[in-house]
GUDREN-812845 format. One line per field, with one value per residue (C-alpha): residue in three letters; chain; x negated, y, z. Coordinates in pm, 1 decimal, padded with zeros to 6 digits. Last residue first. Layout:
% GUDREN-812845
r = ALA/...
c = A/...
c1 = X/...
c2 = Y/...
c3 = Z/...
***
This chain:
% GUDREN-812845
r = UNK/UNK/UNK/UNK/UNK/UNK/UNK/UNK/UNK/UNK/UNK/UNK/UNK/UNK/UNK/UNK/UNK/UNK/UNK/UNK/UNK/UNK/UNK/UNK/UNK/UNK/UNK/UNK/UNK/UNK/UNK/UNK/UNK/UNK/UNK/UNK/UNK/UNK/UNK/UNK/UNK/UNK/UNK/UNK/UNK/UNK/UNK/UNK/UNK/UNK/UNK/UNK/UNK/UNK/UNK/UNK/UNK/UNK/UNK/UNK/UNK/UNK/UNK/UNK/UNK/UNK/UNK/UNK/UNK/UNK/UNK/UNK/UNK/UNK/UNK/UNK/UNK/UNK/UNK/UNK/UNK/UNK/UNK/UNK/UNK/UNK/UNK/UNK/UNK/UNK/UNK/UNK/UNK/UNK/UNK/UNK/UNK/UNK/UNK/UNK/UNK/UNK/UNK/UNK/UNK/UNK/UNK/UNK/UNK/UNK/UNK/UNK/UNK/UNK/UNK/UNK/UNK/UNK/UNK/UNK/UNK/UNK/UNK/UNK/UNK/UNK/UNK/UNK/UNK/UNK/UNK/UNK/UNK/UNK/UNK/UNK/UNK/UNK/UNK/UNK/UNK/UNK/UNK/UNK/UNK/UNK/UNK/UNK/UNK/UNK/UNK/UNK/UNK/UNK/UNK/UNK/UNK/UNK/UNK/UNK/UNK/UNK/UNK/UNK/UNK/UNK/UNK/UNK/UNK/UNK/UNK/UNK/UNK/UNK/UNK/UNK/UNK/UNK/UNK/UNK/UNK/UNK/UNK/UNK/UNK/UNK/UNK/UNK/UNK/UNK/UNK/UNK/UNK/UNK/UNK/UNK/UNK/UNK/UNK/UNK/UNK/UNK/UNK/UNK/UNK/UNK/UNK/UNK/UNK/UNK/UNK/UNK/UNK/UNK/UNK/UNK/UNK/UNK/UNK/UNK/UNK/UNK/UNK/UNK/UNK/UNK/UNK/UNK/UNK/UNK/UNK/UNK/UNK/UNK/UNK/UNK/UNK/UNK/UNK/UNK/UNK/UNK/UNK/UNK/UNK/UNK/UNK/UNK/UNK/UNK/UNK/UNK/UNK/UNK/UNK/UNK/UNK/UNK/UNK/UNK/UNK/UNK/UNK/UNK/UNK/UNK/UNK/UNK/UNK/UNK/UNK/UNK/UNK/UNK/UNK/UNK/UNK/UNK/UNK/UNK
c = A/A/A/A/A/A/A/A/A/A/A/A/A/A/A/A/A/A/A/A/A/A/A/A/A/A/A/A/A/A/A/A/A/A/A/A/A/A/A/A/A/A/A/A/A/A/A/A/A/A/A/A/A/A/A/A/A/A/A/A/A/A/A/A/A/A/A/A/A/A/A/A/A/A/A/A/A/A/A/A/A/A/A/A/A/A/A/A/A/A/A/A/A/A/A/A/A/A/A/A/A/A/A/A/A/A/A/A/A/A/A/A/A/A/A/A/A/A/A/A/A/A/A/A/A/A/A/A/A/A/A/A/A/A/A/A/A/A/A/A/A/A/A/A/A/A/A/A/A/A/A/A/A/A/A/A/A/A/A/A/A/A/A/A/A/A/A/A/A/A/A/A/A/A/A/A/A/A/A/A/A/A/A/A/A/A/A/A/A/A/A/A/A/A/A/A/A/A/A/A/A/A/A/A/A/A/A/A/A/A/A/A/A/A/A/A/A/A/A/A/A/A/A/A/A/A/A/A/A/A/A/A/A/A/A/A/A/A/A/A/A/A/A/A/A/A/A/A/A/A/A/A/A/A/A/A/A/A/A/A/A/A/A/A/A/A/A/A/A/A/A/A/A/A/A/A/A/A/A/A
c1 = -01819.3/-01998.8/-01950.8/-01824.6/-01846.7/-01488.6/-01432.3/-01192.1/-00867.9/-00757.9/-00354.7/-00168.2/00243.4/00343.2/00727.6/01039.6/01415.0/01407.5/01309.9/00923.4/00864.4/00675.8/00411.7/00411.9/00391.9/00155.8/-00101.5/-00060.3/-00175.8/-00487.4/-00609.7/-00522.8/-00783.8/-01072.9/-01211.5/-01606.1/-01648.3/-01962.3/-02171.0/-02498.2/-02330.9/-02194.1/-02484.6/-02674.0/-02434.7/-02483.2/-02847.7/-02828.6/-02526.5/-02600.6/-02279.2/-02162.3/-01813.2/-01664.7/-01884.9/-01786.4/-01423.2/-01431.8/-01332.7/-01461.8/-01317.0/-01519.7/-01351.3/-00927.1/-00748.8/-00375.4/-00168.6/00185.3/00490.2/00827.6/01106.1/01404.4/01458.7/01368.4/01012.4/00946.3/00805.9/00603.3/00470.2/00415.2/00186.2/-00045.1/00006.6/-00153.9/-00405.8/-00516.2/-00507.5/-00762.0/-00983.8/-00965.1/-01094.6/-01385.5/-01472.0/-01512.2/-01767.4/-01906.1/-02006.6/-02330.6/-02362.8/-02078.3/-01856.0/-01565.3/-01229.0/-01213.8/-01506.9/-01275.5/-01058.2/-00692.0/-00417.9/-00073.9/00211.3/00543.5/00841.4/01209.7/01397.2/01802.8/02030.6/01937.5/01884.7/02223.3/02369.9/02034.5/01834.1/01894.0/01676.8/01808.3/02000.7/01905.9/01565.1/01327.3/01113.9/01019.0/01163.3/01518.9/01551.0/01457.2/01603.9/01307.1/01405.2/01606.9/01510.2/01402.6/01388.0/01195.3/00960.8/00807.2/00820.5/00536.7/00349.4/00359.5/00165.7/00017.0/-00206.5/-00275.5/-00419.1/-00602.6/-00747.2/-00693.5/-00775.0/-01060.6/-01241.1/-01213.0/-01331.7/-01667.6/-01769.3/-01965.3/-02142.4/-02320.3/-02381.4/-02702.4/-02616.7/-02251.1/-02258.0/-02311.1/-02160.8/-01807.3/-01482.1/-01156.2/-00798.7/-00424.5/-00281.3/-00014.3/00224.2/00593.7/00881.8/01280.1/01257.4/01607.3/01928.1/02150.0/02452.1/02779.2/02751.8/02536.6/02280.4/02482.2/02646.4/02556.9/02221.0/01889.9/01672.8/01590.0/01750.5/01633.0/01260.0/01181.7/01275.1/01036.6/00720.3/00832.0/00806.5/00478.0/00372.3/00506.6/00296.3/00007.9/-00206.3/-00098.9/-00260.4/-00063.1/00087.8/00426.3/00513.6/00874.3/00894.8/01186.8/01410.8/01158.1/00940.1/00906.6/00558.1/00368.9/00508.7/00478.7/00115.8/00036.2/00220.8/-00003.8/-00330.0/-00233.8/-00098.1/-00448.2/-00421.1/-00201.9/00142.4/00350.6/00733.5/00861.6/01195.3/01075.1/01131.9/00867.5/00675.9/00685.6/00566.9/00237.5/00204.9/00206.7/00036.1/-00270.8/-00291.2/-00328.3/-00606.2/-00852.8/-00636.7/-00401.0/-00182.0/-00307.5/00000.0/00265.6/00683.1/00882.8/01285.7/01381.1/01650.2/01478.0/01244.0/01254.8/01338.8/01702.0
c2 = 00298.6/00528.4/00894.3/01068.0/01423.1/01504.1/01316.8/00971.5/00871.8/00556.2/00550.7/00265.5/00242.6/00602.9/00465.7/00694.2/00540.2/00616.6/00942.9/01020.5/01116.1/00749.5/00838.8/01232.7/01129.5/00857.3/01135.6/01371.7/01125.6/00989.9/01396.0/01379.8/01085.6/01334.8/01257.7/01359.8/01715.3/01614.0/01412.1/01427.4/01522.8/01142.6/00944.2/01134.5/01010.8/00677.2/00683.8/00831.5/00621.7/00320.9/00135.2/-00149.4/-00134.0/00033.5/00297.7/00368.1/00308.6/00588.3/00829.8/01040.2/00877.4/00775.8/00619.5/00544.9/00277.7/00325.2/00026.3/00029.5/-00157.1/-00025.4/-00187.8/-00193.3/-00534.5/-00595.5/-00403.6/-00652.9/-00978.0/-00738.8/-00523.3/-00821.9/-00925.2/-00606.4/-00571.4/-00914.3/-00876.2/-00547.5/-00707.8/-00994.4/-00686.6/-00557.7/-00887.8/-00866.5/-00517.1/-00613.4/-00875.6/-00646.0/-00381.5/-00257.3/-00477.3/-00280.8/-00410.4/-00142.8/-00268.9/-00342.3/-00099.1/00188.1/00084.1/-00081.6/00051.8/-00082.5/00110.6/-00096.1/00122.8/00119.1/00367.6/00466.5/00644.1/00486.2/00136.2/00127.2/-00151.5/-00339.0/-00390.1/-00710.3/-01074.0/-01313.4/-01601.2/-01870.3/-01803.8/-02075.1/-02117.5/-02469.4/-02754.1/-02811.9/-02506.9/-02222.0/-01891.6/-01581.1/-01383.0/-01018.5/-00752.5/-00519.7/-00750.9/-00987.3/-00757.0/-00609.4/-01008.7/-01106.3/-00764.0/-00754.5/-01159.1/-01043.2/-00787.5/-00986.3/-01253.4/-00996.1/-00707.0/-00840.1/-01252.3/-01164.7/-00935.1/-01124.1/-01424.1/-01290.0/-01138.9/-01431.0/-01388.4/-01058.6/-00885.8/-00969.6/-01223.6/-01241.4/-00843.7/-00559.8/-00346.3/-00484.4/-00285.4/-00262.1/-00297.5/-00201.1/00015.9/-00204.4/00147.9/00010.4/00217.4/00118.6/-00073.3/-00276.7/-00087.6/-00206.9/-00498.4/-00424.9/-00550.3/-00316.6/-00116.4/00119.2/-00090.2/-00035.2/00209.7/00158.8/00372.8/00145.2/-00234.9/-00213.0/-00045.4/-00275.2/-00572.4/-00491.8/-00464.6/-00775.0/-00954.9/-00792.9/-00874.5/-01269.8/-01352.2/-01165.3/-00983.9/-00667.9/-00747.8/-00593.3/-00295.7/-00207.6/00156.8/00346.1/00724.2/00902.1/00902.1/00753.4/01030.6/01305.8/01259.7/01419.0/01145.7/00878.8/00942.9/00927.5/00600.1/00470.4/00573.7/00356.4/00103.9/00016.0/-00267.9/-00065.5/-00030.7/00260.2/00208.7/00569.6/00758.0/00962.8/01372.2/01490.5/01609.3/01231.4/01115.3/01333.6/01214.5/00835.2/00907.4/01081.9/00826.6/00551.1/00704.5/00780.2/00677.2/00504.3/00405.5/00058.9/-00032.1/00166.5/00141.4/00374.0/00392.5/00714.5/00905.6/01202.5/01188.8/01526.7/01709.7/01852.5
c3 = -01070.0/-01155.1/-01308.0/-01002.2/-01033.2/-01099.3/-00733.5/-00922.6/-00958.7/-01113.3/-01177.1/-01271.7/-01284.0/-01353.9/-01375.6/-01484.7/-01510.2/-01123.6/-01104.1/-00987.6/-00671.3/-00581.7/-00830.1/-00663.7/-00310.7/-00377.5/-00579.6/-00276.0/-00024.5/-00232.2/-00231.9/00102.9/00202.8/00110.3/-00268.1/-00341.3/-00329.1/-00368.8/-00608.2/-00453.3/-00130.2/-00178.5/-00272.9/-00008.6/00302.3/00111.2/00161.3/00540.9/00641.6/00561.1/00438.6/00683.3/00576.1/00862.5/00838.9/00496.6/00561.4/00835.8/00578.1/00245.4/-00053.5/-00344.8/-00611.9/-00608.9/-00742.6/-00744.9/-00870.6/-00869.4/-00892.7/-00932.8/-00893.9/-01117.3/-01161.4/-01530.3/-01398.4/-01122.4/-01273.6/-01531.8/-01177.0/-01004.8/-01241.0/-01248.2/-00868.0/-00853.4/-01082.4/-00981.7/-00604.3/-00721.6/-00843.1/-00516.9/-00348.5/-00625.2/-00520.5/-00147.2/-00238.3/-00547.6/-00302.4/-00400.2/-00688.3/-00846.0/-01107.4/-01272.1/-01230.5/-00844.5/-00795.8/-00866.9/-00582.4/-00532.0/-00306.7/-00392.7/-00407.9/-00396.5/-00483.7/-00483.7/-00633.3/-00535.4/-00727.6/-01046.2/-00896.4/-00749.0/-00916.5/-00841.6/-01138.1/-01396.7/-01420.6/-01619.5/-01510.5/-01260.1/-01268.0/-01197.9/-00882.7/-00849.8/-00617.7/-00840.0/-00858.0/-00643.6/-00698.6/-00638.8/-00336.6/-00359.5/-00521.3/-00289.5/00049.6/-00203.2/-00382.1/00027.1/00121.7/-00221.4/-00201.8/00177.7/00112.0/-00198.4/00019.8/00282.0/00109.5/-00100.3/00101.8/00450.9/00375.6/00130.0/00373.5/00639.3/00494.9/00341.5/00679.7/00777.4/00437.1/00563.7/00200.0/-00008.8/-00271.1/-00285.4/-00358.1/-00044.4/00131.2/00223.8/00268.4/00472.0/00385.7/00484.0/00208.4/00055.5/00085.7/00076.8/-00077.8/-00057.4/00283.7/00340.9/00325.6/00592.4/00468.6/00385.4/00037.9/-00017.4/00135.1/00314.3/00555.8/00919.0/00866.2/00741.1/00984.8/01259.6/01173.0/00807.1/00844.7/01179.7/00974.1/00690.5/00977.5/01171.2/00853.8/00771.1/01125.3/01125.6/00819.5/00905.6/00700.1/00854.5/01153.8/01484.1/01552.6/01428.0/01499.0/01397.0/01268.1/01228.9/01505.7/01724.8/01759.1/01455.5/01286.7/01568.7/01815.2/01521.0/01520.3/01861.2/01865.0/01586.3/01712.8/02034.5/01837.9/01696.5/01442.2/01201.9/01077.6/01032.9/00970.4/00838.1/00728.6/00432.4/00447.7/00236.9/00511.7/00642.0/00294.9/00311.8/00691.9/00623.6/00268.4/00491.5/00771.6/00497.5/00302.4/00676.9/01023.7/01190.6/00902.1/00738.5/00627.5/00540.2/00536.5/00376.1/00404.2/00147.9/00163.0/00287.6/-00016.2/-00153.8/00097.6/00126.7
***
């Protein structure tokens, strides 16, 4: 039996470059998949290699949005979590989410496009605590609200099954969300609101037996540096200057192995780096 063949993954951000990588890394290792991503048509070709329908499920659309992420942790329960076996009667919800979906900025507050500002807060942090936020709920179950706040009605305790059964939330930071850059202190300040969230989440979480973590890779070799406006000569000679720099794999095989883990165990922040790295 593979290693995670009981496991109900959903990931954002799938159609290509870090996200592309965990959704075929967990896939080898037997997880039951929800992709997400703006481009469906990278998506189905995905899920075809992946295994087809019986295995893989697409979501398209903005993962940022409300009605996407809930569409997203439906499609995990009604496709591959059975009549019954998460409780109660009722189908196991999504047992490991990958907050992957993202893009970057060049440039700090004072040089970097500001029309772009918004887009890049809403996908990496809005976004982010928003499948953060539904992803804990469907795990746990929702926060009790009394008397118009959230208070808990009795302290917090792990699902019966918590043992047999982990639940993850794997949040993709970046280097530059812990260590300022001016070269991309924009992008690097919406990360740094996602170490803060995953950070918290993580202490709301632990009593409950889900695991939160934060993975905040450097340099990684992918269409985000297009994406984000870097030049491609200078930055192309930032990286052969410190080359191998990461490939989206190398982020793959460190998910599989955090989210591999027994139950009882919890490798809750990792920053990985190329060797040669030395900033940020």
């Amino acid at each position: 039996m593979s290693e995670l063949s009981s496991r109900i993954a959903v990931v954002t951000g799938a159609s290509a470059g870090i996200g592309e990588a965990i959704a075929r890394d967990l896939s080898a290792a037997g997880a039951m998949l929800v992709l997400n991503a703006r481009r469906r048509d990278r998506l189905d070709a995905l899920a075809r290699e992946l295994g087809g329908p019986g295995r893989v499920a697409v979501v398209a659309g903005d993962a940022a949005d409300d009605d996407v992420i809930r569409a997203m942790l439906d499609a995990a329960r009604d496709r591959f979590g059975g009549n019954g076996s998460g409780g109660g009667g009722s189908p196991r919800e999504a047992d490991l989410v990958v907050v992957n979906a993202g893009r970057g900025l060049r440039g700090s507050v004072y040089d970097s496009d500001p029309t772009q500002w918004e887009q890049v807060i809403r996908i990496n942090l809005l976004g982010a605590a928003r499948l953060m936020r539904a992803a804990a709920e469907r795990m746990a179950g929702p926060v009790p609200v009394v008397r118009g706040g959230p208070v808990p009605a009795a302290p917090p305790c792990p699902p019966p099954d918590w043992l047999d059964r982990p639940r993850d939330i794997v949040v993709l930071g970046s280097t530059v969300g812990r260590h300022i850059s001016p070269f991309s202190s924009m992008y690097g300040s919406a990360k740094a609101g996602a170490h803060m969230l995953a950070e918290s989440l993580r202490r709301l979480m632990a009593p409950r037996g889900v695991r939160v973590t934060l993975l905040e890779p450097g340099i990684v070799r992918s269409e985000f540096q297009g994406a984000a406006g870097y030049d491609p000569e200078s930055f192309g000679k930032f990286m052969e200057s410190i080359a191998p720099v990461l490939a989206p794999r190398d982020v793959a095989r460190v998910v599989r192995f955090v989210v591999g883990q027994p139950a009882g165990v919890h490798i809750n922040d990792v920053m990985m780096r190329p060797t040669r790295q030395e900033y940020p």
